[in-house]
BAMI-68516 format. One record per residue: x, y, z of N, C-alpha, C in turn. Coordinates in steps of 0.02 Angstrom, whole numbers, plus 50000, padded with zeros to 5 digits. Layout:
<atoms>
XYZXYZXYZ...
</atoms>
This chain:
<atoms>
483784770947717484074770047651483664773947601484004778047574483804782647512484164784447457483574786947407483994788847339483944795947311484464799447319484314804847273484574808847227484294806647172484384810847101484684817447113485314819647082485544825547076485074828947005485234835747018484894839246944485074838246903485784836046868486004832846816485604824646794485494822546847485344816346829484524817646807484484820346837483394822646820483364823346739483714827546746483924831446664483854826746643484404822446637484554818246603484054813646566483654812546625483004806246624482514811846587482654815946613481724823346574481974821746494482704823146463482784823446383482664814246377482864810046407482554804946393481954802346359481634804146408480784804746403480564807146356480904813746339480794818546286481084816646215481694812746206481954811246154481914804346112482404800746187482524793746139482574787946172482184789646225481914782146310481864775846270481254776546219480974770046171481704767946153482034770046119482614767946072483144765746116483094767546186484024763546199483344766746298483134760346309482744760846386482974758646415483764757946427484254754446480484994756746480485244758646552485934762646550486124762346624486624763946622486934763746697486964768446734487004768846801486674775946840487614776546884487954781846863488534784946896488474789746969488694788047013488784792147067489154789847149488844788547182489204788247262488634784947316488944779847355488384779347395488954782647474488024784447517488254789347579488124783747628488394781947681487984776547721487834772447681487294768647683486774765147645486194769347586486384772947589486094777847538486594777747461486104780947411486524780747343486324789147311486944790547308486684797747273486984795547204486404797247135486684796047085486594804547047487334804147021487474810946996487234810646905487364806046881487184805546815486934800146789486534798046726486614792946686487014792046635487084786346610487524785046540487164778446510486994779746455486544776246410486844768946393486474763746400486824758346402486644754346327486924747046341486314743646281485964740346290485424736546277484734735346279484844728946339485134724946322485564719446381485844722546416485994728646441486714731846495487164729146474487104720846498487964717446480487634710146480488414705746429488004700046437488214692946451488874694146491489154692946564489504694046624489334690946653489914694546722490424696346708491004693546658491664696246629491484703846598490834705146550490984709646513490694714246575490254714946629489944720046678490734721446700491114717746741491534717046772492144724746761492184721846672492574727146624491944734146611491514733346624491154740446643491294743346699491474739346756491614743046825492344745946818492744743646783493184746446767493464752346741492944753646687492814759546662492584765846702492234765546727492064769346793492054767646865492744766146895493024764846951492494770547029492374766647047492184768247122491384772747073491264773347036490684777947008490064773846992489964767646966489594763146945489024760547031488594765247008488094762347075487384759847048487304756246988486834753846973486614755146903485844753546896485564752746830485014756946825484714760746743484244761746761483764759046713483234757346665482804752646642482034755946631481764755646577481054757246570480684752046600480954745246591480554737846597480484738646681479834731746701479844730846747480574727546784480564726746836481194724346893480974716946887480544714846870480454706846850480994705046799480694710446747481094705446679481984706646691482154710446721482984708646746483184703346805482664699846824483194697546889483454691446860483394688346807483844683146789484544686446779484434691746757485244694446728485384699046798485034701946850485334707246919485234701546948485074697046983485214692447038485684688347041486294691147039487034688147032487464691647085487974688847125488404689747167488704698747159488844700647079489294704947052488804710647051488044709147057487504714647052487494716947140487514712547176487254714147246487574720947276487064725547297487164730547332487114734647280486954735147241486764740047187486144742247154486034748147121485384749247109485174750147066484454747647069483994747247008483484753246998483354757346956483064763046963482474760246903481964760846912481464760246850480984766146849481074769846760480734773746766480214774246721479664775846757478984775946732478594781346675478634782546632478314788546595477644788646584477444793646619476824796846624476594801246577476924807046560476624809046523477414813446486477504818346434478134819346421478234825546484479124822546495479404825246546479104825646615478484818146608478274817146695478664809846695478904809346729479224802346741479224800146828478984794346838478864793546899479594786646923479874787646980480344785247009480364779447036480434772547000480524767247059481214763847074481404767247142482114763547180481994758847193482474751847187482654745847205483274743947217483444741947285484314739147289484114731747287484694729747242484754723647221484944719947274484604715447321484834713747381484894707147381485334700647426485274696647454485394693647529484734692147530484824689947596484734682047612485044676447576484844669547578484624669047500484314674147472484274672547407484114679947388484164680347316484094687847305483454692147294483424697747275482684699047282482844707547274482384710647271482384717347279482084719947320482484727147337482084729047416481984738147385481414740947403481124746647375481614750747413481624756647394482164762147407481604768547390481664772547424481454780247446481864785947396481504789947346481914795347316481674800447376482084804347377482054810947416482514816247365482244822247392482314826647335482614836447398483174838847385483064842147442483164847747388482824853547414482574861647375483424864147397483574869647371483954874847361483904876247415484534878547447484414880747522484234877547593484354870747554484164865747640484724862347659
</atoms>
C-alpha cells in the first residue's frame, strides 16, 4: 500500500507552503485509488473543520463523485480522529504535511483504518522519475 503525489499535487502543496498553508491548513486531496494504493492528482482547499457532519461530508462526496480520496492537514493525525474515526471516513486518506523549511515539506501518509476500532495505519509516498 502506497501513495503517490502527482506533479500537480506537489505544486500545489510547494505554493502552499509558499503562500497561504497558515491561513486555510486543511483541504481535501482529489484523485483515484489503484489496488490498495491512492494516487492523489490534486488538492482543493478546504475549511478549517473540513466538515461538520456526516450529512454535510456526505454532500462533499457528492461534489466530487468517485474523486474524493481523502484529507490533507498541517495538524497532527491526533487532533482529527474525533472528527476521521467515523464509518463515512474509513478507507480514506490522511496526508499530513510537515514544513520544513519554504517549499521543503515533508510527507506523512495515513489510511484511515478500522479494524475492531479505528486507528491509523502509515502509508509509503513513492515518487517515480520521468521515464520509468
Amino acid at each position: 500500500m502506497f501513495v503517490y503525489l502527482s506533479d500537480e499535487a506537489r505544486e500545489y502543496f510547494s505554493s502552499l507552503a509558499t503562500c497561504s498553508l497558515n491561513e486555510n491548513p486543511n483541504g481535501f486531496l482529489l484523485g483515484h485509488k489503484r489496488g490498495s494504493s491512492f494516487i492523489v492528482e490534486r488538492g482543493v482547499p478546504g475549511r478549517k473543520n473540513l466538515f461538520d457532519s456526516p450529512q454535510e461530508f456526505s454532500n462533499l462526496i457528492q461534489s466530487f463523485p468517485r474523486q474524493l480520496i481523502g484529507f490533507y492537514t498541517l495538524s497532527p493525525p491526533s487532533q482529527w480522529a474525533s472528527k476521521l474515526f467515523q464509518p463515512i471516513t474509513a478507507g480514506l486518506l490522511l496526508l499530513q504535511l510537515e514544513i520544513k523549511a519554504i517549499k521543503k515539506i515533508n510527507y506523512h501518509p495515513y489510511l484511515i483504518d478500522f479494524e475492531g476500532h479505528f486507528s491509523y495505519k502509515k502509508l509509503n509516498i513513492v515518487s517515480f522519475q520521468e521515464g520509468e
